[in-house]
C-alpha positions as CSV (number, residue, x, y, z in Angstrom):
1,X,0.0,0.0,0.0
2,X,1.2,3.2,-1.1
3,X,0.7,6.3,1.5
4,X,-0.4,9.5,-0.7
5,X,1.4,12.1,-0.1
6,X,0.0,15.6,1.1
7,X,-0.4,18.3,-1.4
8,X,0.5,21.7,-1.1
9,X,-2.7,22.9,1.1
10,X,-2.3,20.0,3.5
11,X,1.4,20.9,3.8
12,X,0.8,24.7,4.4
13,X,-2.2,24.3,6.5
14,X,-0.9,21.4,9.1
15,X,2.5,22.9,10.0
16,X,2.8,25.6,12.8
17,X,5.4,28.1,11.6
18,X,4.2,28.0,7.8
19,X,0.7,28.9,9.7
20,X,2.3,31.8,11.8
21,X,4.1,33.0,8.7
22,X,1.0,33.4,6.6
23,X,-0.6,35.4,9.5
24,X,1.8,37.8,10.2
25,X,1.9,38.6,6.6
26,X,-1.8,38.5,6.6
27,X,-2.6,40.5,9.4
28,X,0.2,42.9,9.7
29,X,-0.2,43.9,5.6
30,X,-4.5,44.5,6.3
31,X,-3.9,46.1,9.2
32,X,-1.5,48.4,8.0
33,X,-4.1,48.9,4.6
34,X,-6.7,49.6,7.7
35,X,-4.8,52.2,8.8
36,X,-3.7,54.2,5.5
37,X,-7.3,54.2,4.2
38,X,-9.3,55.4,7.3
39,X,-5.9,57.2,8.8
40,X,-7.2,58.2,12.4
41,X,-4.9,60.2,15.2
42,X,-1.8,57.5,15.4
43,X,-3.2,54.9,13.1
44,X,0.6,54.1,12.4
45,X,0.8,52.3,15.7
46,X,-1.9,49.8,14.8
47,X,0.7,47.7,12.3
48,X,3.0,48.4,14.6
49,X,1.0,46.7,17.7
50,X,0.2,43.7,15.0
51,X,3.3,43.2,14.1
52,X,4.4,43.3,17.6
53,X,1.8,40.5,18.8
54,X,1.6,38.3,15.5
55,X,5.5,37.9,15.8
56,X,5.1,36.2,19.0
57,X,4.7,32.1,18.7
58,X,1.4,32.4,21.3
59,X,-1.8,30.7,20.7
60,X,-5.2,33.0,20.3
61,X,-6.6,34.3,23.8
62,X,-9.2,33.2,25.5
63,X,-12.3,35.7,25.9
64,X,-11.2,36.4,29.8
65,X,-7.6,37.0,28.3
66,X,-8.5,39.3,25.4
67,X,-10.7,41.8,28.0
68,X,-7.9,41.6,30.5
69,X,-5.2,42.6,28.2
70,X,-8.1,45.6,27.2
71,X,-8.2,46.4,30.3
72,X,-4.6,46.6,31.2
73,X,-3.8,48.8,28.0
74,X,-6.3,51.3,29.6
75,X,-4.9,51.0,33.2
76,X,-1.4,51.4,32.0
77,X,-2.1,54.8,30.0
78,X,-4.1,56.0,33.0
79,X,-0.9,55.5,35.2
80,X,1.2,58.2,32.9
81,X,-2.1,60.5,32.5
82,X,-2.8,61.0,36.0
83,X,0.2,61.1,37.0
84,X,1.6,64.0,34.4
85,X,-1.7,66.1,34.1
86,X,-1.7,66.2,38.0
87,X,1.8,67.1,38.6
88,X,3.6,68.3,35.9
89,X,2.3,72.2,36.6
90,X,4.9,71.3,40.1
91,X,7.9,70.6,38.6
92,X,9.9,70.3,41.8
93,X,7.3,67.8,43.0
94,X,7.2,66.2,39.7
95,X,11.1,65.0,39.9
96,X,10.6,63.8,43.1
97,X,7.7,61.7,42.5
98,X,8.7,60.6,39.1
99,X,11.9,58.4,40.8
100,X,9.0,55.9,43.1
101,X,6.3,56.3,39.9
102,X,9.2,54.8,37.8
103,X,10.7,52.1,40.5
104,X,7.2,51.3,40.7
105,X,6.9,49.4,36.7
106,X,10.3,48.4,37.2
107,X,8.8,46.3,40.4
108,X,6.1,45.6,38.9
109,X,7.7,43.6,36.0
110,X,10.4,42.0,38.6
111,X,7.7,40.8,40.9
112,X,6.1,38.8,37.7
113,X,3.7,41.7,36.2
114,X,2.4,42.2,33.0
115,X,4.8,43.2,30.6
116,X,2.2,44.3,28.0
117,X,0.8,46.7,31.2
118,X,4.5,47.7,31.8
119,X,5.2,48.8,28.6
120,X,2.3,50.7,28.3
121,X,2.2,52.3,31.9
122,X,6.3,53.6,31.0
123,X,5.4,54.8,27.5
124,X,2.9,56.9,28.9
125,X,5.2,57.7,32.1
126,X,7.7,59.0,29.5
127,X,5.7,60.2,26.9
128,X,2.9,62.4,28.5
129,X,4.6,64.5,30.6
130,X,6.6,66.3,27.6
131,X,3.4,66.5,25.8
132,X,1.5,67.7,28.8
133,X,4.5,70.7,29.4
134,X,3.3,71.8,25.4
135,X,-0.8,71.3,26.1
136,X,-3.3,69.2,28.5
137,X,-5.7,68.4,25.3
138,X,-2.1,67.2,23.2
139,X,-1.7,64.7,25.7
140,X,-5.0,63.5,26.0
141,X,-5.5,63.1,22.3
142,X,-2.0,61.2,22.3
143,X,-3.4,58.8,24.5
144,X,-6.8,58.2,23.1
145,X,-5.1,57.5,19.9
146,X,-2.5,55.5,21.6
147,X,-5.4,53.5,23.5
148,X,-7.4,53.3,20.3
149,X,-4.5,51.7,18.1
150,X,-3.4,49.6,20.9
151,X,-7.1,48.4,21.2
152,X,-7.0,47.5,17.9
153,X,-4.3,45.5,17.3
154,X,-5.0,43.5,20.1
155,X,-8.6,42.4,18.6
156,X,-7.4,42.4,15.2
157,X,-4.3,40.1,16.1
158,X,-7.3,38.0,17.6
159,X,-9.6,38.0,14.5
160,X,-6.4,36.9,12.7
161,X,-6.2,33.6,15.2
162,X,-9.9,33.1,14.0
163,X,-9.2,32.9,10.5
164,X,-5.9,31.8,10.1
165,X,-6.3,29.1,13.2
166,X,-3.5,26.9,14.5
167,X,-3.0,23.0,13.4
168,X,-3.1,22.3,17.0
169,X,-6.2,24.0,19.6
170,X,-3.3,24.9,22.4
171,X,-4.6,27.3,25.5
172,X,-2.9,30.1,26.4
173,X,-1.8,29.3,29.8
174,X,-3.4,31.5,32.6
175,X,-0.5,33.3,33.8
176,X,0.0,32.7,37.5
177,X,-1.5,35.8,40.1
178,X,1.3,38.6,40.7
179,X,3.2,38.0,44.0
180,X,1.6,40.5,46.8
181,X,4.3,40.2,49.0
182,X,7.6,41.8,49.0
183,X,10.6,40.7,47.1
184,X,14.0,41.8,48.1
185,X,15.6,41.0,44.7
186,X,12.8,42.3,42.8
187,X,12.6,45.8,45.0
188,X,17.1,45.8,44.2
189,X,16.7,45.0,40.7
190,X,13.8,47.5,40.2
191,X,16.2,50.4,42.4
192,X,19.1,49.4,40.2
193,X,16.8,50.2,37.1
194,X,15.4,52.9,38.2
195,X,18.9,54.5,39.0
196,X,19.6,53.8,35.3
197,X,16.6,55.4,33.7
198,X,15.5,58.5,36.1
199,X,18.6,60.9,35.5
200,X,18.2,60.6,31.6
201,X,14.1,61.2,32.0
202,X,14.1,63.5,34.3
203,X,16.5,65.3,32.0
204,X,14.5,65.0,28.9
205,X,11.2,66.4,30.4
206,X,12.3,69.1,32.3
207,X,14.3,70.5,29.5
208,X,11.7,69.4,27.3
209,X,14.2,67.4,25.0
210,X,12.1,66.2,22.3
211,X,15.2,65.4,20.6
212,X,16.5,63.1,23.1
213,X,13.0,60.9,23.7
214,X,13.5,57.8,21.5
215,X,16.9,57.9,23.8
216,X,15.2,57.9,26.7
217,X,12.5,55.3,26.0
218,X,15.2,52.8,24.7
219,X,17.1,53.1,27.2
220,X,14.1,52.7,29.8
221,X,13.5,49.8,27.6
222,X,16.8,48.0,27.5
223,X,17.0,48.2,30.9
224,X,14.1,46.1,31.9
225,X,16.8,43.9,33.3
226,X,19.3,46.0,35.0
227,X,22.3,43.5,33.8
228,X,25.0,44.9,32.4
229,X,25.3,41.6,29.8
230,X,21.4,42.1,29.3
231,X,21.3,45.5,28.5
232,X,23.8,45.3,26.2
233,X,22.5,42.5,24.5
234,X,19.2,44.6,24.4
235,X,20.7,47.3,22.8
236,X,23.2,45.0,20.1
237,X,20.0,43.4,19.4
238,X,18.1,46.7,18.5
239,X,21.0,48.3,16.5
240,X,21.2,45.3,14.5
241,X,17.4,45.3,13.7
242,X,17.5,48.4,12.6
243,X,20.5,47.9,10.3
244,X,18.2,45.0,8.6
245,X,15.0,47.3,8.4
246,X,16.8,49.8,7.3
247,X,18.1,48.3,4.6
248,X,14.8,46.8,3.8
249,X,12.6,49.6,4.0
250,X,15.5,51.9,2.0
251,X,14.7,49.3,-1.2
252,X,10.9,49.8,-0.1
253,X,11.1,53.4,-0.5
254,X,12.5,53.3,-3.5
255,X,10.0,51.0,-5.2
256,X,7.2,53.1,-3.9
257,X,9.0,56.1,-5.7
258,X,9.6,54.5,-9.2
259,X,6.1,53.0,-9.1
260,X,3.7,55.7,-7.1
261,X,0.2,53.5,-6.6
262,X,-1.2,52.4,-3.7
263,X,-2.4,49.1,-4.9
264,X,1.2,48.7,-5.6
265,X,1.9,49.2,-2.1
266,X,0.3,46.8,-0.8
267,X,1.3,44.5,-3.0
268,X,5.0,45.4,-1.6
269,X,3.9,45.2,2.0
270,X,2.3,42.0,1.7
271,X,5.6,40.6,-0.2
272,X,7.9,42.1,2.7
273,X,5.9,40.5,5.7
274,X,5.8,37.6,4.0
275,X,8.9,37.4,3.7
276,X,10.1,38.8,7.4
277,X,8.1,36.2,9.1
278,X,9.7,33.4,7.4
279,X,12.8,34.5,9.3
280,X,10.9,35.4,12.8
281,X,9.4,31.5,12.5
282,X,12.7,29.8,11.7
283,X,15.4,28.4,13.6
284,X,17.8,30.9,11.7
285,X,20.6,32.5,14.0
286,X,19.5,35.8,12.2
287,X,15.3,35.1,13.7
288,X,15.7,37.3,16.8
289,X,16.4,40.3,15.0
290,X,13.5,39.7,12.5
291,X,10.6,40.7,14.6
292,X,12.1,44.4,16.0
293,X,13.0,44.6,12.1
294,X,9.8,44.4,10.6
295,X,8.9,47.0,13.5
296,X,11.4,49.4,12.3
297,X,10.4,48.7,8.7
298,X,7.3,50.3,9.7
299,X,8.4,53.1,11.0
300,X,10.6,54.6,8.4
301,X,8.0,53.9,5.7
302,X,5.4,55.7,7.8
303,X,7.4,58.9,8.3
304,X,8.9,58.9,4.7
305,X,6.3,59.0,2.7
306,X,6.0,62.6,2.1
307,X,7.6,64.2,-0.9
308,X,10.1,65.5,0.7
309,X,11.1,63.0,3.5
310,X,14.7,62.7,3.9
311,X,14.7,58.7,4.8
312,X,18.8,58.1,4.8
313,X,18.7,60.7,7.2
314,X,15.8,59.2,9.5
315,X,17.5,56.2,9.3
316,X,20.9,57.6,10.8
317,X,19.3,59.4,13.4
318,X,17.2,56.2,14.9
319,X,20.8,54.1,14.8
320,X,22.6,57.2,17.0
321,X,19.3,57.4,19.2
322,X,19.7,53.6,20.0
323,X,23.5,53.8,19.8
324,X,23.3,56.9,22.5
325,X,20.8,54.9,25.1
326,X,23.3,52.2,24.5
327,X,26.1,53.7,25.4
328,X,24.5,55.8,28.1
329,X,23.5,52.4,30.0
330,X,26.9,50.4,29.4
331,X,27.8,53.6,31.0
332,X,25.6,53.8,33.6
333,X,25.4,50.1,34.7
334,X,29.3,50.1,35.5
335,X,29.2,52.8,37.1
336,X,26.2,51.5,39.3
337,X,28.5,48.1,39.5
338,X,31.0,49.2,40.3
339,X,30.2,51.7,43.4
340,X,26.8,50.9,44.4
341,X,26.1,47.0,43.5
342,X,29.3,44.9,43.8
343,X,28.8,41.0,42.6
344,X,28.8,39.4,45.9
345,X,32.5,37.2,46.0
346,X,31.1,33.4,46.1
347,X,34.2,31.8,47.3
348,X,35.1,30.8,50.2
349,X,37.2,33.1,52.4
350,X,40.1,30.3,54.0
351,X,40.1,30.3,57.8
């Protein structure tokens, strides 16, 4: 007896990554069609969210887990909100509350928190306050759009789970409760952190350095965990994601210019997800930078599509903006190691 082989559907359709590939493509080209056509207050964030969700290997959430992570998108903007709209008219008070507001998410995350919540509650710790110096109703529209594209993503990326299932039904597991009680290595990893991040923030907003924020977010960012070796790694891994999307997005421009038609676009978008997300669903060394790429990708197209964009230079100034909050961490981190949190010496002192 001869066993038939599977054809090309049955082959596609009954492996995982080829399944995660043609959803990524899927949903982060539609969305980002979504977003050009109807073009509400930062509908360039919605691909960007999509990309950011589809490029992880998760299954689709359950109901309870798709109104929780709502939720939690809400909660985290409100942190920043409240916080700068209450206290950014008392700038001395301001400093000195933004140092426990920001050991606070850095806790939070050590203790086993959300890091979706995290990421949005230091975003908006970051964020809002420089908007808030300029107008109240600038950062409140910021966040509503923020919220709204966030929002978004997060059902569209669950709509794509529905139509482009898994092989395999697979639960998301229910993440275990956040531990209520206090964690010494957890509070010294979230000071350490917070040591890292507060000088360069609390530079940026009370000198209002618009300039210098996509500094101080990655470097917020990168030092989720306050390791020297981790943070650099962060920061290597960024600057070498947006080498590849660079370079991608520069021969994207380009075809966009020579052949001006949306439909075209598309077309093109389709083809370079497609083709990302064979990389962030492989076993290739280069996979880890894929994801972050595709991101960056989506930035540089969105801010040079003008007539007179200047995307080389875009593209410089986001590699010395990570290549600063690199350098300002290494920096930092040895400094903090060196004076303030010694490796504890595991041998054993002869009697």
């Amino acid at each position: 007896m001869f066993t038939r082989a599977p054809n090309w559907w049955e082959r596609l359709t009954q492996d995982a990554n080829n399944i995660r590939q043609v959803r990524f493509a899927l949903g982060v080209s539609t969305s980002a069609t979504i977003a050009y056509t109807v073009n509400w207050p930062l509908a360039f964030l919605f691909p960007i969210f999509t990309c950011l969700l589809l490029s992880l290997p998760l299954p689709r959430l359950t109901p309870k887990q798709l109104i929780n992570n709502l939720w939690i998108t809400i909660k985290g903007f409100l942190y920043g909100l409240i916080f700068s709209v209450a206290l950014v008219k008392f700038p001395v008070l301001f400093l000195l509350l933004l140092f426990p507001a920001l050991f606070y998410v850095y806790y939070y995350i050590n203790r086993g928190g959300s890091f979706w919540q995290t990421l949005m509650s230091m975003l908006s710790l970051l964020i809002l306050p420089m908007l808030t110096y300029t107008s109240e109703g600038l950062a409140i529209g910021f966040s509503l759009g923020f919220v709204v594209s966030a929002w978004m993503a997060i059902l569209y990326t669950f709509v794509m789970h529905t139509i482009v299932p898994d092989p395999e039904k697979v639960a998301l597991p229910e993440k275990p409760a956040i531990q209520r009680t206090y964690i010494p290595i957890a509070a010294q990893l979230a000071l350490k952190s917070t040591l890292v991040a507060y000088p360069i923030a609390a530079f940026c907003i009370t000198f209002a350095r618009l300039d210098l924020l996509l500094t101080m977010i990655f470097a917020a960012i990168f030092t989720l965990k306050p390791e020297l070796s981790a943070g650099k790694e962060a920061g290597r891994n960024s600057l070498i994601s947006t080498v590849i999307g660079g370079c991608a997005a520069f021969i994207f421009y380009w075809a966009i210019v020579a052949v001006p038609m949306f439909s075209f676009f598309i077309i093109l978008y389709f083809a370079i997800t497609l083709y990302v997300s064979t990389y962030i669903f492989s076993g290739h060394p280069l996979a880890k930078y894929f994801g972050s790429a595709m991101t960056c990708i989506i930035i540089l197209i969105n801010g040079n599509l003008g007539a007179d964009s200047e995307f080389l230079s875009a593209l410089i100034s986001r590699i010395g903006f990570i290549s600063l909050a690199i350098l300002y961490i290494v920096a930092a981190l040895k400094v903090l190691d060196r004076f303030f949190f010694p490796p504890k010496d595991t041998h054993l002192t002869p009697p």
